[in-house]
C-alpha positions in Angstrom: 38.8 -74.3 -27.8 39.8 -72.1 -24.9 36.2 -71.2 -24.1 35.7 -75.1 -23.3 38.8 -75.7 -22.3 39.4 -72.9 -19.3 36.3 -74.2 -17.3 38.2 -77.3 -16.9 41.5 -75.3 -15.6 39.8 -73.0 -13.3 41.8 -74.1 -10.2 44.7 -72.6 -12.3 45.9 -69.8 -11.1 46.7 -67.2 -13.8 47.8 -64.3 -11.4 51.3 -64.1 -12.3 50.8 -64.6 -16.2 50.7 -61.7 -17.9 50.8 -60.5 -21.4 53.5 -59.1 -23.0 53.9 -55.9 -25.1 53.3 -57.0 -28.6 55.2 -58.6 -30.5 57.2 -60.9 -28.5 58.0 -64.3 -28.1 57.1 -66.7 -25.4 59.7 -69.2 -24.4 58.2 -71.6 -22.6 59.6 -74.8 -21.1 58.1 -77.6 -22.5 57.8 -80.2 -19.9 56.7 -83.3 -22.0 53.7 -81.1 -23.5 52.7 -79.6 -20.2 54.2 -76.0 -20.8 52.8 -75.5 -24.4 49.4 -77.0 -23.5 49.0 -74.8 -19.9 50.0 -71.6 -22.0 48.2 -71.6 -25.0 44.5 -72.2 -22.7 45.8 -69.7 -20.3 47.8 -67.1 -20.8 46.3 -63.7 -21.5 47.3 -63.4 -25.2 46.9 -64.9 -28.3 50.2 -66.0 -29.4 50.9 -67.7 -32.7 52.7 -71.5 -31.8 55.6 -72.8 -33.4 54.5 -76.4 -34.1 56.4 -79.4 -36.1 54.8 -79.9 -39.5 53.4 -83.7 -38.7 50.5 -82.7 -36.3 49.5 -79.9 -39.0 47.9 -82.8 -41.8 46.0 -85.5 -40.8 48.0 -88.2 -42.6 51.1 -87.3 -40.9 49.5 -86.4 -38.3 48.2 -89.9 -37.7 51.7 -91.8 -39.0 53.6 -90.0 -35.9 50.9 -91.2 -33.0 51.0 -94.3 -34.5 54.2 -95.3 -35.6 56.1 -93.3 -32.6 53.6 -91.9 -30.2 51.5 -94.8 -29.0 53.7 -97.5 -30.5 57.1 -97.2 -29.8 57.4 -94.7 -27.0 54.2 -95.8 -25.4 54.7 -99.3 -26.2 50.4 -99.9 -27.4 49.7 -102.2 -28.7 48.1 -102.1 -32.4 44.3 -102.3 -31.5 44.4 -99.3 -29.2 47.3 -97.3 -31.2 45.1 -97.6 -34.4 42.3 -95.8 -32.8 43.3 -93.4 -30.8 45.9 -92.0 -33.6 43.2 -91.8 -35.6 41.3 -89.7 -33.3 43.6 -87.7 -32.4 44.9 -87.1 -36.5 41.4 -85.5 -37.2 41.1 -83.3 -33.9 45.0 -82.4 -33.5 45.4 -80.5 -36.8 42.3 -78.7 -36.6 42.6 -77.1 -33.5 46.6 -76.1 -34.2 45.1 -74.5 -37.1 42.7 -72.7 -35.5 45.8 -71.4 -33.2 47.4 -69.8 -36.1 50.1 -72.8 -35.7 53.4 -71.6 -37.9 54.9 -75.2 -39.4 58.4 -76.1 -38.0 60.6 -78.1 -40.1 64.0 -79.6 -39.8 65.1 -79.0 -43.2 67.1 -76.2 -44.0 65.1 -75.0 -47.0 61.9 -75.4 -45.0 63.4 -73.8 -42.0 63.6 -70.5 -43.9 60.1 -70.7 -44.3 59.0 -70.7 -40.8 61.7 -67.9 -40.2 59.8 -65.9 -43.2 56.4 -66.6 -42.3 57.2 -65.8 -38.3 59.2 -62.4 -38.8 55.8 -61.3 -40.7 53.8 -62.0 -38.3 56.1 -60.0 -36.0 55.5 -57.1 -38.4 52.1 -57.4 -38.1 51.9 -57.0 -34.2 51.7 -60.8 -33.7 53.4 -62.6 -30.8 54.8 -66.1 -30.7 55.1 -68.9 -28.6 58.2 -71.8 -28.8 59.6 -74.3 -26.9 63.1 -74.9 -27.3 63.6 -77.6 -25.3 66.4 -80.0 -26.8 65.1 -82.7 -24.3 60.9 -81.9 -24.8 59.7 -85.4 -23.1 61.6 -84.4 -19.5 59.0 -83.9 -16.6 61.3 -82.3 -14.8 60.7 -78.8 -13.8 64.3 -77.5 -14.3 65.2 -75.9 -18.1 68.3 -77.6 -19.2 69.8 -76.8 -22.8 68.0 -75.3 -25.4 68.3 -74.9 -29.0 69.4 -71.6 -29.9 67.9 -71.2 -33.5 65.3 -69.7 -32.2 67.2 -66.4 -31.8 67.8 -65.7 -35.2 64.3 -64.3 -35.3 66.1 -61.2 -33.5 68.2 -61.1 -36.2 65.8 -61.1 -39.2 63.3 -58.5 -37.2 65.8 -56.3 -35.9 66.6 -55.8 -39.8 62.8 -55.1 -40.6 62.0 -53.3 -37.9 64.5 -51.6 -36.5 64.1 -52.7 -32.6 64.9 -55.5 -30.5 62.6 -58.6 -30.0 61.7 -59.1 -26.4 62.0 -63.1 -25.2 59.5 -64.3 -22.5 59.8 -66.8 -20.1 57.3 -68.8 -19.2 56.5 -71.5 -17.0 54.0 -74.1 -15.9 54.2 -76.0 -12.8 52.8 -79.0 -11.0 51.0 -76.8 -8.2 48.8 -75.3 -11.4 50.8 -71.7 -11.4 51.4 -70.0 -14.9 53.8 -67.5 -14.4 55.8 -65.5 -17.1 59.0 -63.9 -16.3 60.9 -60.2 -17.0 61.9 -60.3 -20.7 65.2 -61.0 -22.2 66.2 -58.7 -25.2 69.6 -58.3 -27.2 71.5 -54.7 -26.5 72.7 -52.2 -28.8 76.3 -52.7 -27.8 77.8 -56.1 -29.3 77.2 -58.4 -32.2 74.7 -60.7 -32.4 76.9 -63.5 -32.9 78.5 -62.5 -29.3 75.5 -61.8 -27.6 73.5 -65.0 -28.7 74.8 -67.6 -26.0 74.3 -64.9 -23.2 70.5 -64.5 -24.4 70.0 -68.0 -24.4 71.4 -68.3 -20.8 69.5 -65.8 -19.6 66.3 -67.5 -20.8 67.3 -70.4 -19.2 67.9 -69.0 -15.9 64.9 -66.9 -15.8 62.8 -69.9 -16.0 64.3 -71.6 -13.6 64.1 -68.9 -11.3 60.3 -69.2 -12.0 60.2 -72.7 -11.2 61.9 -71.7 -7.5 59.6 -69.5 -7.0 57.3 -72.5 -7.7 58.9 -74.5 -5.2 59.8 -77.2 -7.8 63.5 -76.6 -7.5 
């Protein structure tokens, strides 16, 4: 997929991506798909995305570009929803797949599952990419809040391996400019609990800074 797709991006420029020491995890902004998209053709590693369960089978897959997608955000009508949901439902899974896509959930049961099967592949050597974004269909180039679940993973390696996880920023921007920012990491001195918000903030500045240096804000 990257093979095909890169051709097609090559007025990109990719100078000021670069890959992290391994593992980490990439935060990137999401910018109503833009950020997740960009990265995963682009950027210099081969991170693992954390995607919602739905676009990872086919039936569900198809039920949320129909019903939502296409339908009600989109406002299609039927005889172009039907299609193009089922188009997408065969193609969409496949490819996340092929990505190494780790399942996201909202359940609380099911969210330990993603936190298990992500922490291992940290212990393997494995990086990830996320988007946090509370409000993922903004275009706008500024991060605002973020969920902070995310961060737990610090938590659960730090446990296993004994280190800090480092947090990358990356952004995306309209002038086709990947760029990924200095990494954020939790200290020695303070709790997790304390340090948490202070992480997250971080993040959030950092990519911002990166979309000044854009010229987007």
């Amino acid at each position: 997929v990257r093979a095909v797709v890169r051709p097609c991006l090559c007025q990109w420029d990719v100078s000021g991506a670069h890959r992290a020491e391994a593992p980490a995890v990439y935060v990137v902004h999401h910018r109503n798909l833009s950020g997740p998209v960009h990265t995963l053709a682009l950027l210099p590693d081969m991170p693992r995305p954390w995607v919602l369960h739905l676009f990872l089978k086919r039936k569900e897959c198809f039920e949320q570009y129909y019903g939502f997608t296409f339908r009600t955000r989109f406002g299609w009508p039927r005889l172009l929803a039907w299609p193009a949901a089922a188009a997408l439902s065969c193609v969409v899974p496949a490819v996340l797949r092929s990505f190494g896509a780790i399942a996201v959930y909202r359940g609380l049961r099911e969210t330990r599952s993603t936190m298990n099967e992500t922490v291992a592949a940290l212990m393997r050597g494995e990086s990830i990419l996320l988007c946090p974004d509370v409000d993922y269909a903004s275009s706008d180039a500024a991060t605002g809040e973020i969920y902070r679940g995310f961060l737990q993973l610090e938590k659960l390696y730090r446990e296993k391996a004994g280190g800090h996880l480092r947090f990358v920023p990356v952004f995306c921007s309209r002038s086709k400019r990947i760029l990924t920012g200095e990494p954020v990491c939790f200290t020695d001195t303070g709790t997790f609990r304390t340090q948490r918000s202070a992480v997250a903030r971080q993040l959030i500045e950092r990519l911002n800074a990166l979309a000044a240096e854009c010229g987007e804000i």
